[in-house]
N, C-alpha and C positions, 0 to 999 in steps of 0.2 A: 208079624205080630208086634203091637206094641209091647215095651218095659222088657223083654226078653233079648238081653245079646246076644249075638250069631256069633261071638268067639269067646273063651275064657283071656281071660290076661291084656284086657285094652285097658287104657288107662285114658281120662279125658283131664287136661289142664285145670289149674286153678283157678283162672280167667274166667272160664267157659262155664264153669258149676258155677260161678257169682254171679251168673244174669238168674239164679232163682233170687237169690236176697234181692236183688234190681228189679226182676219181675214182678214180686210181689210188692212189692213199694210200700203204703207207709205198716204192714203187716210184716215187719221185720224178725218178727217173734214166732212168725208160723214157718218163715222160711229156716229159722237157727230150727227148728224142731223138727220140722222133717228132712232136713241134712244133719243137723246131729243123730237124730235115730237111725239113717241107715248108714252111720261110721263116717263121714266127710264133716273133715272141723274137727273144731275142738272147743270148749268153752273154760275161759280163764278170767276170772274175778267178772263174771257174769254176763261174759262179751262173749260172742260166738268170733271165731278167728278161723279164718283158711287161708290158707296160703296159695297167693296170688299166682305162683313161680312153683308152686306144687300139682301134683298128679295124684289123682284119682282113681276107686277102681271105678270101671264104666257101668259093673252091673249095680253097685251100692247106689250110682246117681238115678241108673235106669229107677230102684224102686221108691227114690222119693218121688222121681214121678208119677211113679202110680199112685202111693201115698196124697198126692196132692190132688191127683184126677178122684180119687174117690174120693175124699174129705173136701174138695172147696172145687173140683170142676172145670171143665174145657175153656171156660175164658180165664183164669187165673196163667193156666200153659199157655194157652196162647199168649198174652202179657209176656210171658218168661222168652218164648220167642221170639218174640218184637225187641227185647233186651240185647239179642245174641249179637247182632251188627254192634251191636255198643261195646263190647265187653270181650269178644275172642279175633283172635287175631287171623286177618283178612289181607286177601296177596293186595299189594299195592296196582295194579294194574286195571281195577275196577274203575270204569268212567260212567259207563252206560246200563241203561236198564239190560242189554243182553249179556253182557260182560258180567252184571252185577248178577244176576242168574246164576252162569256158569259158573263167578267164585264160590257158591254154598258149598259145592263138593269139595270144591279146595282148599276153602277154607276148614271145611267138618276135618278132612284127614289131616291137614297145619296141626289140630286142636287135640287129637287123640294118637295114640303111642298104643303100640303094644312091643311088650318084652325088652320095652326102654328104647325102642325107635319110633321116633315118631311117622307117621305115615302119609306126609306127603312130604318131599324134600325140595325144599325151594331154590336149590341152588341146579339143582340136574332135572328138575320138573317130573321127576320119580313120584309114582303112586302107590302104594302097599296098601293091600286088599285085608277086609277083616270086620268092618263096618259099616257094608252096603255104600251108596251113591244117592246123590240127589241131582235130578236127570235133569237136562235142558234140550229142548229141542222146539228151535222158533218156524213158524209157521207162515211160509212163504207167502208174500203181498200178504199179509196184514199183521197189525199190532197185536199178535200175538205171541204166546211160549207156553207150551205145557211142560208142566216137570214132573215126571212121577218119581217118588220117591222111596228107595226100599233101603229102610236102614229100621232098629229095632226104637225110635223114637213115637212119643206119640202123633198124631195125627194131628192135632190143634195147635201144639211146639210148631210142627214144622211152617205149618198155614203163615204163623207167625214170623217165624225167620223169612219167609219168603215174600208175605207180604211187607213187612220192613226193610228190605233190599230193593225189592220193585218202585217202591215208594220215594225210597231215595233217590230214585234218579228219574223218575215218572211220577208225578205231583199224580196224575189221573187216574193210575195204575189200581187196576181194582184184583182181586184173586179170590178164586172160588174154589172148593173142594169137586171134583169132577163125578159128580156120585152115579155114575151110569159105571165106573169103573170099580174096583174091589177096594176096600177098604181096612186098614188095620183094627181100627175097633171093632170089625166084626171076624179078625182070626186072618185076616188076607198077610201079605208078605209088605206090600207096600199102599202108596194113597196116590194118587193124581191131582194135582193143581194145576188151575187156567189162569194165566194171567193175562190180562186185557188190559188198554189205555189205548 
């Protein structure tokens, strides 16, 4: 399900919550307001401020996203996700559209901590479970990848992060939500994305 975290006590970077203020682009004012309302930032002589180099709780972020899905809607999230390659930090070893796939997962746990470790460790290639996966699995003789995704994110966010990753390394790369498969906005665990070019 989306906006729901599968653990207490994750925390997500200060990097990674600023692709809302980037996603919503020149609506700067609705992004300071639905992250000051669920507690991330702060506002000082009229500025919204978070910290870059700071952590987050995971579930405060989860509900500005809901916050934003009800009040302004699936293409504003998506936008936020097309942000996320820009903004959170991504393993260096991404060249290719398959590669560029497989970092989501890698990067999502790079990005998030729980109990002040963060959960992917770059140096022993160590994965610490807590936040679900975002899947890769390319499809033999042809330009294909499906990724299903189960992590407590929305549905349109991830379309985003993914179509944005696809793109950077596949101009043609198109990605579609798999609707023959179950879906978070309707109470499912996780969503399916096709990526083609």
């Amino acid at each position: 399900m989306q906006f729901r975290a599968f653990e207490k006590g994750i925390e997500v970077n200060g990097t990674t919550v600023f692709a809302v203020v980037d996603g919503i682009g020149a609506f700067k004012s609705l992004a300071k307001k639905y992250l000051l309302e669920a507690g991330i930032g702060t506002e000082k002589n009229g500025e919204y401020v978070i910290d870059l180099n700071g952590w987050y709780s995971h579930e405060n972020w989860l509900k500005a996203f809901q916050n934003i899905a009800r009040d302004i809607g699936d293409s504003v999230l998506k936008e936020i996700g097309m942000k996320i390659p820009e903004n959170a930090q991504f393993p260096p070893w991404v060249q290719d559209i398959d590669s560029a796939i497989k970092s989501i997962d890698v990067a999502y746990h790079m990005n998030h901590r729980k109990d002040g470790k963060v959960l992917f460790d770059i140096t022993t290639g160590k994965m610490f479970e807590g936040i679900g996966h975002y899947g890769y699995e390319r499809v033999k003789d042809e330009h294909k990848i499906i990724s299903a995704c189960r992590n407590p994110y929305p549905c349109a966010f991830d379309e985003g992060i993914i179509k944005s990753m696809a793109k950077k390394f596949e101009a043609k790369a198109v990605v579609h939500h798999d609707n023959t498969k179950p879906c978070r906005k309707n109470g499912a665990e996780s969503c399916t994305y096709i990526i083609t070019w």
